[in-house]
N, C-alpha and C positions, 0 to 999 in steps of 0.2 A: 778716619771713619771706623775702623777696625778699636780704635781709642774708646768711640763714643757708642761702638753695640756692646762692650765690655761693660762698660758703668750702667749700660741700661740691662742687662742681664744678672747682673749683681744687684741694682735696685730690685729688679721681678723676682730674683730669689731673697731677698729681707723680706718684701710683700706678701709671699707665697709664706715664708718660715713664721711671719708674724701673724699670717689668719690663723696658722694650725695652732703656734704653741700660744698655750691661754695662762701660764705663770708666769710673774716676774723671774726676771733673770739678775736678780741683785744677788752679792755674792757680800754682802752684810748681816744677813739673816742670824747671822752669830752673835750679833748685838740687838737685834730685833727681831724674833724669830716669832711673832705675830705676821712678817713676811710669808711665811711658809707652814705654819699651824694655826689655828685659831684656838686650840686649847691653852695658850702662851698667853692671851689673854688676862691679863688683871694677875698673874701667876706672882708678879709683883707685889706681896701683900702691904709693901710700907710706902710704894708710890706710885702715883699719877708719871706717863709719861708721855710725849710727844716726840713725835721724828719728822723727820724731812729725808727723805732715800731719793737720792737722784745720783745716775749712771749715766754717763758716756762712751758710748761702744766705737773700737775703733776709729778714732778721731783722725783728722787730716783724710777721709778719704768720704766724696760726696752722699750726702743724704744717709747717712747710717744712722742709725739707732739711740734717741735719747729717752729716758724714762726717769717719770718722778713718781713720789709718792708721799705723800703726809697721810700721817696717821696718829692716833689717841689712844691707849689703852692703861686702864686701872681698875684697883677694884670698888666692888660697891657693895658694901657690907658686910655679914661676915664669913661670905667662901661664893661668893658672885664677882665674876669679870668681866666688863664690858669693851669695846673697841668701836671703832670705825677708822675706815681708810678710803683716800679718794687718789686712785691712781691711774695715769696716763702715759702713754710709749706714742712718739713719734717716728716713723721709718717711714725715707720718701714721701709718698702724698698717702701714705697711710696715717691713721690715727686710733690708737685703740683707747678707751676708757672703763675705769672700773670705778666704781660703787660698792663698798662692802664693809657690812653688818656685823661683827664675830662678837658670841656671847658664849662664857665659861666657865662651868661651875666646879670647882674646888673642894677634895676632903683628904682625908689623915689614912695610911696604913700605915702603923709602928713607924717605922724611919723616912717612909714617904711620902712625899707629899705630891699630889696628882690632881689633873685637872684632865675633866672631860668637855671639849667646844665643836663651837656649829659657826660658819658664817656663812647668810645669805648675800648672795653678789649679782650686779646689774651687769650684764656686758654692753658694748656698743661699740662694733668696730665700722668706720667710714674709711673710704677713699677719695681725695680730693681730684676733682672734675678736673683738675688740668694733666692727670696721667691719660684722658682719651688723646688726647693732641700728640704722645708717643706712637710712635711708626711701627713701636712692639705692641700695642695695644689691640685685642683681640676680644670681639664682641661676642663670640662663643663660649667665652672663658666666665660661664655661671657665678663660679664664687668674686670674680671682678665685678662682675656686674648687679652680683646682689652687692656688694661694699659700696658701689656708688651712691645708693640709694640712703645705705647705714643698717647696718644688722645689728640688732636687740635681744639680747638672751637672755633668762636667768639662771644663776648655778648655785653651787652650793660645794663645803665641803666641812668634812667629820673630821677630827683630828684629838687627838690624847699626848699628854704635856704631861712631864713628871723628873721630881729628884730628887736624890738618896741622899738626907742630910745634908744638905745646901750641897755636894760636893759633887756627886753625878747626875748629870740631867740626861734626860733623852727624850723621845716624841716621835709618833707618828700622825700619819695625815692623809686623807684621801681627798686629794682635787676633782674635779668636774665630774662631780656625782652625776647630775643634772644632765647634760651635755655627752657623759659616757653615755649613760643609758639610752638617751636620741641618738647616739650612733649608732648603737648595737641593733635598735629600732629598724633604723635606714637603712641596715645592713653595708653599713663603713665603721663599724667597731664589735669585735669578737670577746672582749673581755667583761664586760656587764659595766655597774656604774663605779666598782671598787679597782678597776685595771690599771689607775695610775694611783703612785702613795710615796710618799719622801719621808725618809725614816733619817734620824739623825741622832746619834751620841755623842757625849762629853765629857769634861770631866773638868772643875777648877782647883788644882792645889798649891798650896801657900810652901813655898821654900821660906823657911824663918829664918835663916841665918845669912841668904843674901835680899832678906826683904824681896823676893820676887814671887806672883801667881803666876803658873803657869797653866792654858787654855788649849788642850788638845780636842780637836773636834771631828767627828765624820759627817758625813750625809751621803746619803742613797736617794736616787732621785728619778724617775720615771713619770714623765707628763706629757700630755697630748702635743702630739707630732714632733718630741724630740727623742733622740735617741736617748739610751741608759745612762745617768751621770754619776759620779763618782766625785765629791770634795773630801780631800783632806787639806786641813787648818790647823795652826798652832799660834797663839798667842799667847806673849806673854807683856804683865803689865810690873811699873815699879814703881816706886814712893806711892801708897797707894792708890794704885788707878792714875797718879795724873801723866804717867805717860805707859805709853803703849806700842808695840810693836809686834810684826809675827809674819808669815808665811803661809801664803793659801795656793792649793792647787786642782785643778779642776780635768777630770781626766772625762772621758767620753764621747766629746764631740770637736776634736781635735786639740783639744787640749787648752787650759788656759792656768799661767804663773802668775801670783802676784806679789805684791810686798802692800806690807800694812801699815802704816802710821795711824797714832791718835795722840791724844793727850784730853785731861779733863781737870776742870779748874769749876769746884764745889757743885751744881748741879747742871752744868752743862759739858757737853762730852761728843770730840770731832772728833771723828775716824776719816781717814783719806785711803782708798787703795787704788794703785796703779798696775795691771795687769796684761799681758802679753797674749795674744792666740798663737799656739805653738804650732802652725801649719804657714805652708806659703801665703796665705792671705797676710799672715802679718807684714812681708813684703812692702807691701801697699797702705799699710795704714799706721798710723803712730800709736798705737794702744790704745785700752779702754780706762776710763774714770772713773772712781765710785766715790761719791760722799755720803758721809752721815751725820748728823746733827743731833742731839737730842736733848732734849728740856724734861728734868727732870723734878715732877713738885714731891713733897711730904704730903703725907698722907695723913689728913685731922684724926689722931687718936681717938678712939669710944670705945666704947664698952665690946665691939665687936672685933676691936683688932686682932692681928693674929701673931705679930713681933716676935722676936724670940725675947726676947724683955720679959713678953705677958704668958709664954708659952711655957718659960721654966719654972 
């Protein structure tokens, strides 16, 4: 008995952790970082790309956490980027889905190159009717009981993409514009609609002499109902790009290690990472899983391209 109020306490706190926080928790953003900006958008000027992002959190331990996402982003003409993403998280008899729109548009300072985006996003999070049949299930509990029904929102978020001569990138980003601001409203959030923002730098350079890139990364990260996070990542890739390896860490909400695999064979490109919660919960559960997939096309040459070919 004592077995079975445990597992149902730990479902009610994924439930309770998955109404509040409203970002993906994918820790690939490094490869697709239309994940976490929408100014990353179409930033791409020589391709069209496609992803597939799907995570498995904590495995071996019931009903925990899977989330997918497919997503598009290229550009389209000469300093416009478009996207779309259709992404879903399953926790328990939760289900959250998203819907979202990101557009971004592109220009020149001397060595930089910057992009300003916006993406409009649908939320909908349900709860499936067979969590009332739990002995924890409590009919006073408003935000359970509006998820029965399925909650609909819209949001929205600003973000700025940029980098120094192909070699330093960085970006920031403000999530739940839309959604702060109805807090602050309701008087359940003090910071206006800019209170949550993930700031992220980089940097890629080429060792010539043992043919190695090396991919040092940060993020800074603050989002609705989670505490302050902190990534640092290191990738490096060899023979160009077709393989790949590195080390990612996640410090702020008890921590999370992981190790990175990929390899890429001409326009397609797998990353695997395997990563650890560094608190007693890992105990209990066999790690989490992240894949990435991406399909990457060429981009039909015109008159508007922006190549470094046409650029010199």
């Amino acid at each position: 008995m004592k077995k079975l109020i445990f597992i149902f306490a730990i479902i009610a706190f994924f439930t309770n952790s998955a109404l509040a926080q409203e970002e993906a928790v994918f820790m690939h953003y490094i490869f697709n970082p239309t994940l976490i900006n929408p100014a990353a958008t179409g930033f791409d000027r020589d391709h069209h790309n496609v992803f597939i992002n799907i995570r498995s959190a904590w495995t071996n331990f019931p009903e925990t956490p899977k989330t997918y996402a497919l997503s598009y982003n290229g550009p389209i003409g000469k300093r416009l980027g478009i996207g779309g993403m259709i992404y879903t998280e399953n926790i328990a008899g939760l289900t959250r889905f998203r819907g979202q729109l990101s557009y971004a548009f592109q220009y020149e300072i001397n060595d930089f190159d910057m992009a300003f985006g916006l993406s409009t996003e649908w939320h909908t999070t349900s709860i499936d009717n067979s969590v009332t049949n739990s002995f924890l299930f409590d009919m006073d509990d408003e935000i359970v009981m509006a998820a029965l029904d399925g909650e609909t929102e819209f949001d929205a978020t600003l973000g700025i993409y940029g980098s120094y001569q192909d070699r330093i990138f960085f970006g920031l980003s403000s999530p739940g514009l839309v959604r702060g601001k109805l807090d602050q409203i309701s008087g359940n959030g003090d910071g206006g609609p800019f209170q949550f923002l993930t700031a992220n730098v980089g940097g890629k350079f080429d060792l010539a002499e043992s043919k190695v890139k090396l991919m040092p990364s940060l993020l800074f990260k603050r989002v609705r109902g989670v505490d302050f996070q902190t990534d640092v990542n290191l990738v490096a890739s060899f023979l160009k790009e077709q393989l790949l390896t590195g080390l990612t860490y996640r410090a702020g909400t008890g921590g999370n290690l992981g190790i990175i695999l990929g390899t890429k064979y001409n326009t397609l490109q797998f990353v695997y990472t395997y990563d650890v919660f560094m608190d007693e919960f890992q105990n209990y559960n066999g790690g989490s899983h992240e894949i990435t997939i991406n399909f990457e096309f060429n981009r039909n040459k015109g008159k508007y391209d922006r190549s470094m070919k046409y650029r010199k």
